[in-house]
N, CA, C and O atoms as a DFTB+ gen file, in Angstrom:
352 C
 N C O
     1  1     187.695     143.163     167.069
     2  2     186.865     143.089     168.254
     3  2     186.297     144.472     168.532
     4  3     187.052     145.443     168.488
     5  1     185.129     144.600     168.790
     6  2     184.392     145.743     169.097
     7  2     184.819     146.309     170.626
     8  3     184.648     145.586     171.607
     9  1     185.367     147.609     170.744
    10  2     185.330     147.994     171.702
    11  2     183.886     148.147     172.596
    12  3     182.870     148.677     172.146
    13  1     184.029     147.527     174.054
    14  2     182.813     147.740     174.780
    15  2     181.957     148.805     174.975
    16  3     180.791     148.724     175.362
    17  1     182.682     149.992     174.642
    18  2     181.998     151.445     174.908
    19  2     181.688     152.054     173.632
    20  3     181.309     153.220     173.523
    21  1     181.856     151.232     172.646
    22  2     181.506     151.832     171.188
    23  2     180.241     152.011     171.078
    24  3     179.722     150.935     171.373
    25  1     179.555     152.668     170.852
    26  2     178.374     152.856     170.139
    27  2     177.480     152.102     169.412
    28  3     176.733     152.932     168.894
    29  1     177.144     151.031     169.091
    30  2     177.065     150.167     167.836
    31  2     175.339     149.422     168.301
    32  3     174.977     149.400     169.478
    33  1     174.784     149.074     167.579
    34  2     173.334     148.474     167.824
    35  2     174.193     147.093     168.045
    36  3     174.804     146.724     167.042
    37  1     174.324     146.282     169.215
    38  2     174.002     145.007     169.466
    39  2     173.155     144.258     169.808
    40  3     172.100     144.630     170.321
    41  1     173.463     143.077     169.587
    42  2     172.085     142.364     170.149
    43  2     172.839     140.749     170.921
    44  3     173.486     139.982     170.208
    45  1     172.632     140.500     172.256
    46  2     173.278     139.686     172.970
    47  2     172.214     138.591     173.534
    48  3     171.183     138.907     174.128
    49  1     172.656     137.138     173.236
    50  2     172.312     136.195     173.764
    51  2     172.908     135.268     174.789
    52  3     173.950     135.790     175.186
    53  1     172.711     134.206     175.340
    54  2     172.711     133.218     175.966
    55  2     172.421     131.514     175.418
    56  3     171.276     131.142     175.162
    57  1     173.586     130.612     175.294
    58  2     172.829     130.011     174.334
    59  2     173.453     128.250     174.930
    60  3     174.634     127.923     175.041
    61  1     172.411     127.510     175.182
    62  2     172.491     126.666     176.177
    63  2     172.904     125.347     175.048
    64  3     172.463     125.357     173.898
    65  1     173.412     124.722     175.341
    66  2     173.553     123.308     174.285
    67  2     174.194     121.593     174.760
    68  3     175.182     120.941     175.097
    69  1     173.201     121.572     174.555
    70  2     173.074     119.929     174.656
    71  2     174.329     118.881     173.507
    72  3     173.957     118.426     172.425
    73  1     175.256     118.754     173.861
    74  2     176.142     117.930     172.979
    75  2     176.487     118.576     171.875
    76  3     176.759     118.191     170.738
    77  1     176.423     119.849     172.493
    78  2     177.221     120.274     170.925
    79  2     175.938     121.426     170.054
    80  3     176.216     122.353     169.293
    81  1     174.797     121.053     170.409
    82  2     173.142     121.392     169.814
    83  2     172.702     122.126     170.458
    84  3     172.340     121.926     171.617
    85  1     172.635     123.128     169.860
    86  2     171.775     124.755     170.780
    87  2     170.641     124.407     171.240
    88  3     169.999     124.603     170.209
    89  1     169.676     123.945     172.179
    90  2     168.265     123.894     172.507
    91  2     167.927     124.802     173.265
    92  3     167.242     124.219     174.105
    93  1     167.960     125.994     173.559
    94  2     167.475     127.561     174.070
    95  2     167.854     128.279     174.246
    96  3     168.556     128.144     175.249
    97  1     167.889     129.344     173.801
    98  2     168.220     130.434     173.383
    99  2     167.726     131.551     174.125
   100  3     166.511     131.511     174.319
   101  1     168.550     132.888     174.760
   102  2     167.948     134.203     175.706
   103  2     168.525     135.322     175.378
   104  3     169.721     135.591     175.267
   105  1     167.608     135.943     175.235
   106  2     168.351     137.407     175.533
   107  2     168.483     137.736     176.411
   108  3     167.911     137.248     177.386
   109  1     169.517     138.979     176.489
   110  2     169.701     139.286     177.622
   111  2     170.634     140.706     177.412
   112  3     171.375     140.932     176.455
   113  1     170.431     141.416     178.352
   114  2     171.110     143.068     177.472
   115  2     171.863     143.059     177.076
   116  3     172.665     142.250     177.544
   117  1     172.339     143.902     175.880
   118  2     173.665     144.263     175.507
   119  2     174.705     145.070     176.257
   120  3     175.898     144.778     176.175
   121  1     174.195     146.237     177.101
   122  2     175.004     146.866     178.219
   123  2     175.840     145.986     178.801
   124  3     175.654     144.870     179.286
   125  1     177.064     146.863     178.640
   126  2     178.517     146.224     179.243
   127  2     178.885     145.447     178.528
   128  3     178.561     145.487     177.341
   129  1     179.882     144.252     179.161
   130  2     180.316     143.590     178.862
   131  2     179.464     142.151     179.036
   132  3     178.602     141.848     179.861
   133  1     180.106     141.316     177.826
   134  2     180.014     139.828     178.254
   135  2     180.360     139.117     179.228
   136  3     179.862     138.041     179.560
   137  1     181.406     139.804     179.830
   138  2     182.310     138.963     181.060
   139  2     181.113     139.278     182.462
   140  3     180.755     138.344     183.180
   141  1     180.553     140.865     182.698
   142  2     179.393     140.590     183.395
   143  2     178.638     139.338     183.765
   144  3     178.438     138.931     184.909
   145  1     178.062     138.521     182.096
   146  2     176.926     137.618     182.891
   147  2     177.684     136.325     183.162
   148  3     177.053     135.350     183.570
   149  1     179.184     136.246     182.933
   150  2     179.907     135.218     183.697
   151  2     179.216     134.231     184.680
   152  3     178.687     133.133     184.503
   153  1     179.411     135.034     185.812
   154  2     178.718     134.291     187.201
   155  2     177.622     133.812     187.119
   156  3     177.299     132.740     187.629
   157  1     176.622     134.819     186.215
   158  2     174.818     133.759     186.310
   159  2     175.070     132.976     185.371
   160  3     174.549     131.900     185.666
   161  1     175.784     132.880     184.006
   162  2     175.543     131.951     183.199
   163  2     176.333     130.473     184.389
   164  3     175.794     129.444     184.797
   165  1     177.901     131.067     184.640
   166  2     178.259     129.485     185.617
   167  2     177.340     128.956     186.384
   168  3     177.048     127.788     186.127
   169  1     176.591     129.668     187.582
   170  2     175.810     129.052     188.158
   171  2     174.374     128.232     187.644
   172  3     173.805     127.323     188.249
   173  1     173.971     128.876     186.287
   174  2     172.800     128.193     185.717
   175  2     173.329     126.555     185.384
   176  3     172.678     125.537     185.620
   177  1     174.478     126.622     184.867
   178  2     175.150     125.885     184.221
   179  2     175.687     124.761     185.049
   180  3     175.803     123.695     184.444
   181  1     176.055     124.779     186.371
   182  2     176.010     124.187     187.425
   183  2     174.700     123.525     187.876
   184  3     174.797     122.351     188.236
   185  1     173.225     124.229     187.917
   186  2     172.581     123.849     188.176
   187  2     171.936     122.819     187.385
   188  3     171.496     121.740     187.781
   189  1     171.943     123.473     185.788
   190  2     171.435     122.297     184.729
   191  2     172.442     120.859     184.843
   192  3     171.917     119.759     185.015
   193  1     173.684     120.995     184.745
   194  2     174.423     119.699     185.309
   195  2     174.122     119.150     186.372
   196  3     174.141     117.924     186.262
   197  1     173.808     119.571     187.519
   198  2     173.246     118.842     188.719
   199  2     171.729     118.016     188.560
   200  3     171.516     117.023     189.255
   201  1     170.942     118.405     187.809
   202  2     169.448     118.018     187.189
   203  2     169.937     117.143     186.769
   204  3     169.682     116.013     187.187
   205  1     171.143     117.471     185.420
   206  2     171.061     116.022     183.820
   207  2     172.252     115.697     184.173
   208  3     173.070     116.149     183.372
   209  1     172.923     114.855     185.391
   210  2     174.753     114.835     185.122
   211  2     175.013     114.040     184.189
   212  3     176.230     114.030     184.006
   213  1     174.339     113.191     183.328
   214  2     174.582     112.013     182.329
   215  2     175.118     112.794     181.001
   216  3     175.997     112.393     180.239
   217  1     174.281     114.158     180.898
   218  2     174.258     115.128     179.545
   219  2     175.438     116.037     179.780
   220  3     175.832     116.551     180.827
   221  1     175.940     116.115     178.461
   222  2     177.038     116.989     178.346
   223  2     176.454     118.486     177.677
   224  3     176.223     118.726     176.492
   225  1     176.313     119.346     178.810
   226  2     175.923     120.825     179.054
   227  2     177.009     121.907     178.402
   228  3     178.140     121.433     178.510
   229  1     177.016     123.078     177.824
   230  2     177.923     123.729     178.127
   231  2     177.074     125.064     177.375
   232  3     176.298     125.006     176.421
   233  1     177.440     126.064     178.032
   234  2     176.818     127.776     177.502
   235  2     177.650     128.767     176.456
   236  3     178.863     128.649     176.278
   237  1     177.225     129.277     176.114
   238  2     178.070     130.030     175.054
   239  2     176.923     131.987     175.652
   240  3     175.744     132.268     175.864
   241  1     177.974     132.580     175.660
   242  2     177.413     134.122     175.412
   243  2     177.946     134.672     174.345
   244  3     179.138     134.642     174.040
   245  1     177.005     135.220     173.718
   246  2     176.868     135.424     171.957
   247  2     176.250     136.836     171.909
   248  3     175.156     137.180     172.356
   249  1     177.240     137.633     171.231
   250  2     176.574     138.944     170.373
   251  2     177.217     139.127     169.068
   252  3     178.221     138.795     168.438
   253  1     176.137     139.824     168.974
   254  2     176.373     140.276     167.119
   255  2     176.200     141.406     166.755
   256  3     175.363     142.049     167.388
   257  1     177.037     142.194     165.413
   258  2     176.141     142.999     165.256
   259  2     176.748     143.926     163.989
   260  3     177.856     143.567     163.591
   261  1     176.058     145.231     163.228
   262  2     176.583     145.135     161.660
   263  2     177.343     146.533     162.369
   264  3     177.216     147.215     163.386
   265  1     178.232     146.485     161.114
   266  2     179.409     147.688     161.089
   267  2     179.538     147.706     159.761
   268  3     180.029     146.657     159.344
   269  1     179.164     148.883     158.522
   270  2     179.468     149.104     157.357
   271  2     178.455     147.988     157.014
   272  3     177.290     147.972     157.412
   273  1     179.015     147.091     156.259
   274  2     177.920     146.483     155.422
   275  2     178.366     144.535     155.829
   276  3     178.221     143.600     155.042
   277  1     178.941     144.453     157.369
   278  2     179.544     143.181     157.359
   279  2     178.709     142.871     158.654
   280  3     178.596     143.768     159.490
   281  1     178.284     141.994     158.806
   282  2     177.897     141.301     160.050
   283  2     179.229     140.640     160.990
   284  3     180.003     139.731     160.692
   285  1     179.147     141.504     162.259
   286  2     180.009     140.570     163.724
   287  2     179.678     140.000     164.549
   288  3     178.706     140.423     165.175
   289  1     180.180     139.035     164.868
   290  2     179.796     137.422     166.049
   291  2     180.781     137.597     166.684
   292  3     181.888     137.862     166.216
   293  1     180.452     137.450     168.024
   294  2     181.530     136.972     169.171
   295  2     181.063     135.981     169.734
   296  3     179.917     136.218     170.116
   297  1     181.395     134.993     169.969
   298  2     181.042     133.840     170.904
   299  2     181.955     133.437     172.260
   300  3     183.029     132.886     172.018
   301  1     181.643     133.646     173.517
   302  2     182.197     133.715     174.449
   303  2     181.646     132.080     175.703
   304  3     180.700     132.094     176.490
   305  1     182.570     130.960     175.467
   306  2     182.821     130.014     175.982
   307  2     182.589     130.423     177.599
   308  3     183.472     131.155     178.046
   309  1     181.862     130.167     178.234
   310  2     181.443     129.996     179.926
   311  2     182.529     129.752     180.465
   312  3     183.310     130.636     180.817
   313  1     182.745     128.427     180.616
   314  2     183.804     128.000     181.422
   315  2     185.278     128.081     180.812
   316  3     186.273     127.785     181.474
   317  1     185.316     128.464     179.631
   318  2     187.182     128.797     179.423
   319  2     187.682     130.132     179.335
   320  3     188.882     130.362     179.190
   321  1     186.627     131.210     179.435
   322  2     186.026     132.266     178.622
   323  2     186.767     132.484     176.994
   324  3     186.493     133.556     176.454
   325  1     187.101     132.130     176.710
   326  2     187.680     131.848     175.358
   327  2     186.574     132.620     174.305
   328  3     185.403     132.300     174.511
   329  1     186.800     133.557     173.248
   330  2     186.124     134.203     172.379
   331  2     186.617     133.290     171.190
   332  3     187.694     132.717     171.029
   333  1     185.392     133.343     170.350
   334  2     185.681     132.950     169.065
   335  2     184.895     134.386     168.317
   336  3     183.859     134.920     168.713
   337  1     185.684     134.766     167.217
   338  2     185.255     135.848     166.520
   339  2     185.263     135.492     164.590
   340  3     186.132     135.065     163.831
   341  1     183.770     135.948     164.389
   342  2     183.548     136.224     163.036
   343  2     183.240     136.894     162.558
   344  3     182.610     137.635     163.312
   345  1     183.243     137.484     160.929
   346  2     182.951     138.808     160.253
   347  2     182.316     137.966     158.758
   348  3     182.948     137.222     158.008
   349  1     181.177     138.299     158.684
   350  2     180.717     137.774     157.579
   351  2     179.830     139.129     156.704
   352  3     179.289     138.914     155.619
């Protein structure tokens, strides 16, 4: 896991999905932490459920980024905050 104050070129998204299926995608800064956009991603996420309650909604906050010659993913679950981490 990348320390937050490291140095490193990231690049951080927002990533909305319909049943499982990414349908839009945001950037949004890399400064700080992920746990920051917590609160706006819950409340968006609240709001898109109140629009579609039939659809099963859920957000993911996503950065990436290279170290040596490997690409890193973090994927950070909204509502469990739960990280999933990869190195490819």
């Amino acid at each position: 896991m990348i320390p937050e104050n490291m140095t490193v070129k990231k690049t951080r998204y927002v990533s909305f999905k319909l049943n499982g299926e990414e349908m839009y995608v945001e950037d949004i800064t890399p400064a700080g932490s992920m746990k920051e956009h917590l609160k706006a991603c819950r409340e968006r996420l609240k709001v898109i459920r109140k629009a579609m309650p039939n659809a099963s909604w859920s957000i993911t906050i996503e950065q990436q980024w290279k170290e040596r010659d490997n690409s890193h993913f973090q994927i950070m679950d909204v509502e469990t905050e739960e990280i999933q981490e990869q190195v490819l």
